[in-house]
SEZADREN-45027 format. One record per residue: x, y, z of N, C-alpha, C, O in turn. Coordinates in steps of 0.05 Angstrom, whole numbers, padded with zeros to 5 digits, always signed. Example, Ala and Ser with C-alpha at 12.3 -4.5 7.8 and 13.67 -1.06 7.14 Angstrom:
2
+00264-00114+00156+00246-00090+00156+00264-00066+00156+00285-00066+00169;+00257-00045+00142+00273-00021+00143+00258+00001+00157+00268+00023+00161;
This chain:
99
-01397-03914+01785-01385-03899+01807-01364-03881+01796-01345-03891+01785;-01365-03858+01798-01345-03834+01792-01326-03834+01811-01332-03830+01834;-01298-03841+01803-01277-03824+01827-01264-03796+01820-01263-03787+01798;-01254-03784+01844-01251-03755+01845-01221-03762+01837-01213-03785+01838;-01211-03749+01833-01191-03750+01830-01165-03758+01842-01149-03771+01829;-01159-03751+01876-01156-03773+01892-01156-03801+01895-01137-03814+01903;-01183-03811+01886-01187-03832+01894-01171-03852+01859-01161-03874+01855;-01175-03832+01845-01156-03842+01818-01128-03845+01821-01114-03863+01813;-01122-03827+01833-01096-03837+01842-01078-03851+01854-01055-03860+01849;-01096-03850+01876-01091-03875+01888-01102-03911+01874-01090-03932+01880;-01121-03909+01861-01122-03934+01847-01100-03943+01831-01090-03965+01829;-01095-03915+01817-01073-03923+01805-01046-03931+01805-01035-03948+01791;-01035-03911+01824-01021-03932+01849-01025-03953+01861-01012-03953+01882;-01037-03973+01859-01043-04000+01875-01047-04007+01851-01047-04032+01854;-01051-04003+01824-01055-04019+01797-01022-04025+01785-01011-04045+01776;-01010-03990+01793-00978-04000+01791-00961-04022+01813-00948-04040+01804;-00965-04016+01840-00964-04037+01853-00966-04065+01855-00948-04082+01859;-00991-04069+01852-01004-04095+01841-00984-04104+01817-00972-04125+01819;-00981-04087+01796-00966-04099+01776-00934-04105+01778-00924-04123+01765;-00916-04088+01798-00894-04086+01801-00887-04117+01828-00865-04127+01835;-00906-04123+01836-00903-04141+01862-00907-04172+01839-00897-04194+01843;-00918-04167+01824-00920-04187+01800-00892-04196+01782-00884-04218+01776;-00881-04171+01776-00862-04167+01766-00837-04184+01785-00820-04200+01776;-00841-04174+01812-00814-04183+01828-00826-04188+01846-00832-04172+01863;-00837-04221+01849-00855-04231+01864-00836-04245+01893-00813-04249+01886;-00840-04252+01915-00836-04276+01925-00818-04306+01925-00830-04320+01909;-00801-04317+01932-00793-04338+01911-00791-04349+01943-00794-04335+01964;-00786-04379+01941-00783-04409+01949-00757-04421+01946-00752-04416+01922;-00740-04432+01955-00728-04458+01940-00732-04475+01969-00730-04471+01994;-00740-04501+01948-00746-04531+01961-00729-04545+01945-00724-04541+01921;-00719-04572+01971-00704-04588+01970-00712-04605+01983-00714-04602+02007;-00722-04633+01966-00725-04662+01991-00699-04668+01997-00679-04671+01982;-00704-04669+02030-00684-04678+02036-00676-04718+02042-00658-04732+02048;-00702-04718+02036-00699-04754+02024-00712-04758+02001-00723-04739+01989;-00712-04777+01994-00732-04787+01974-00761-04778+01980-00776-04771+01962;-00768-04778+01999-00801-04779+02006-00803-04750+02015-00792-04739+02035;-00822-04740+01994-00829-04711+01989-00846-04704+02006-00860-04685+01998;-00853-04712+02031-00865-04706+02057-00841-04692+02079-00845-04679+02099;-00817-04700+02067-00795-04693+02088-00778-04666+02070-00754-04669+02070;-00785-04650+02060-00772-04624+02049-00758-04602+02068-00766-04594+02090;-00739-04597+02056-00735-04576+02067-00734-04541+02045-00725-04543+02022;-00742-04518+02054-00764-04496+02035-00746-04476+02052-00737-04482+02074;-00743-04451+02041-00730-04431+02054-00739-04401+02030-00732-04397+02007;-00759-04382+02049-00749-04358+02021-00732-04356+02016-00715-04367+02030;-00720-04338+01989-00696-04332+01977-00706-04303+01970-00690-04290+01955;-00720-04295+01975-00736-04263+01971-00750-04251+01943-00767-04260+01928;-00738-04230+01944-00756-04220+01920-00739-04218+01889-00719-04205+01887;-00748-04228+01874-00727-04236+01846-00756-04237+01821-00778-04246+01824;-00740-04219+01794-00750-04217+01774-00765-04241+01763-00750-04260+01762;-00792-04247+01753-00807-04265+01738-00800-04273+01717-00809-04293+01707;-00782-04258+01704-00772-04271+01682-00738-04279+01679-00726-04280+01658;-00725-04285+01706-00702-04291+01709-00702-04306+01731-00688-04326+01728;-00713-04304+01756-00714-04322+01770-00688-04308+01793-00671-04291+01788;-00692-04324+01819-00671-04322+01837-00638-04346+01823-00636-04362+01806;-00627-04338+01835-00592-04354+01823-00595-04361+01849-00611-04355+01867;-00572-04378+01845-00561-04383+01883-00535-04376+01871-00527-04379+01848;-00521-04362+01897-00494-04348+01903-00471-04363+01915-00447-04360+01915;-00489-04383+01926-00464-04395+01950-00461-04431+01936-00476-04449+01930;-00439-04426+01936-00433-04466+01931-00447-04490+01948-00454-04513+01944;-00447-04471+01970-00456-04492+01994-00482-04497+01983-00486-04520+01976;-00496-04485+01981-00525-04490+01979-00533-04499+01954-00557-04504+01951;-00513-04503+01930-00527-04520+01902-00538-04552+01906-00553-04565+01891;-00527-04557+01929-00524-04590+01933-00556-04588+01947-00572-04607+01946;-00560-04564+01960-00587-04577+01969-00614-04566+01961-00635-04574+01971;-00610-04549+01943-00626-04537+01925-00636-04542+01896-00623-04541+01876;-00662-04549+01900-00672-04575+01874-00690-04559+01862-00694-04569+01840;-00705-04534+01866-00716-04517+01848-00733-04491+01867-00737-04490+01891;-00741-04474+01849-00757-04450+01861-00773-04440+01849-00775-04440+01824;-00788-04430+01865-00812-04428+01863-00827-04398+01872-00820-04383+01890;-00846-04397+01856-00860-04365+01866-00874-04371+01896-00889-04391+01894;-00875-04363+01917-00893-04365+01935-00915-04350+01930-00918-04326+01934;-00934-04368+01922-00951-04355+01913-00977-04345+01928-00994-04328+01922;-00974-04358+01947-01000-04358+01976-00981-04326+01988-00993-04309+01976;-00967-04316+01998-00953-04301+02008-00959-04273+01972-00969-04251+01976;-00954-04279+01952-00956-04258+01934-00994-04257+01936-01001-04234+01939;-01004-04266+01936-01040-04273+01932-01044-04244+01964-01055-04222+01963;-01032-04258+01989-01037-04229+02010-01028-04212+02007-01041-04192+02012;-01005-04209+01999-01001-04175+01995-01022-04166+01966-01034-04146+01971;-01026-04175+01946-01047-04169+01926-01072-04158+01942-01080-04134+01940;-01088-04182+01960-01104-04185+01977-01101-04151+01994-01117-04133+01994;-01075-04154+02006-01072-04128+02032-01075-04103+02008-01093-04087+02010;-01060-04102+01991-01067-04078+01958-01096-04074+01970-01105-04059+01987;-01108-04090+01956-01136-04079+01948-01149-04075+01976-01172-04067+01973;-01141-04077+02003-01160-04065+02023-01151-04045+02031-01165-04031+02046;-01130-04038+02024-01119-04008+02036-01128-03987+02018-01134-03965+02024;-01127-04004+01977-01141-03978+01963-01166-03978+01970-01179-03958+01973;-01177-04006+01975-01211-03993+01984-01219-03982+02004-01242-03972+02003;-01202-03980+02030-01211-03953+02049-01194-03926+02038-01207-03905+02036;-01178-03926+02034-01169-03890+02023-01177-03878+02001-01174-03855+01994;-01192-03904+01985-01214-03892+01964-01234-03886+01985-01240-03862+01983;-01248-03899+02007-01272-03899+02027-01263-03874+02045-01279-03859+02057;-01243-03872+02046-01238-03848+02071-01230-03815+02048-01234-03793+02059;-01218-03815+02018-01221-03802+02005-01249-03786+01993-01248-03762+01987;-01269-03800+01990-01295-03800+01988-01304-03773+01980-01290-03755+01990;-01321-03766+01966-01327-03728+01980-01353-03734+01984-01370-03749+01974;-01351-03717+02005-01377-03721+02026-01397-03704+02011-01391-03682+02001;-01422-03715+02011-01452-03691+01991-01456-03681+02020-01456-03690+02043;-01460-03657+02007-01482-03634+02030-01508-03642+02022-01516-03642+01999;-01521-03650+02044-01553-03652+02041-01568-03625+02060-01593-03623+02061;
């Protein structure tokens, strides 16, 4: 399949995308709030570098914050939403043949 040039660009944008949403993914922190890991309590903390991780800021919250985590079901749909929006504006970019 040949793309026009358009449609290269835009891939390539959603290849930088794709990679930058990787970069500064999603994050988690969970905390049981008993012993029994059925009873948690989970809150985003937003978007923070892959190779540093989110900090916590506030004192209040060290006591109940036990680790974090990439949300990774939430990074997987926007990946997911990437690739359907390049594949219609590659589909709606298209060049039409004269028959």
């Amino acid at each position: 399949m040949n793309l026009n040039s358009s449609q290269k660009a835009v891939t390539i944008g959603a290849i930088v995308v794709v990679f930058l949403m990787g970069l500064y993914p999603p994050w988690t922190a969970t905390s049981p709030v008993s012993g029994d890991r059925s009873n948690k309590f989970s809150a985003d903390v937003g978007y923070h570098s892959i190779l540093v991780g989110p900090r916590i800021g506030r004192r209040d919250l060290e006591a109940f914050v036990m680790s974090f985590s990439v949300n990774s079901t939430l990074l997987l749909v926007q990946w997911i939403g990437v690739c359907i929006i390049t594949g219609l504006l590659c589909a709606v970019l298209a060049d039409k043949k004269k028959q």
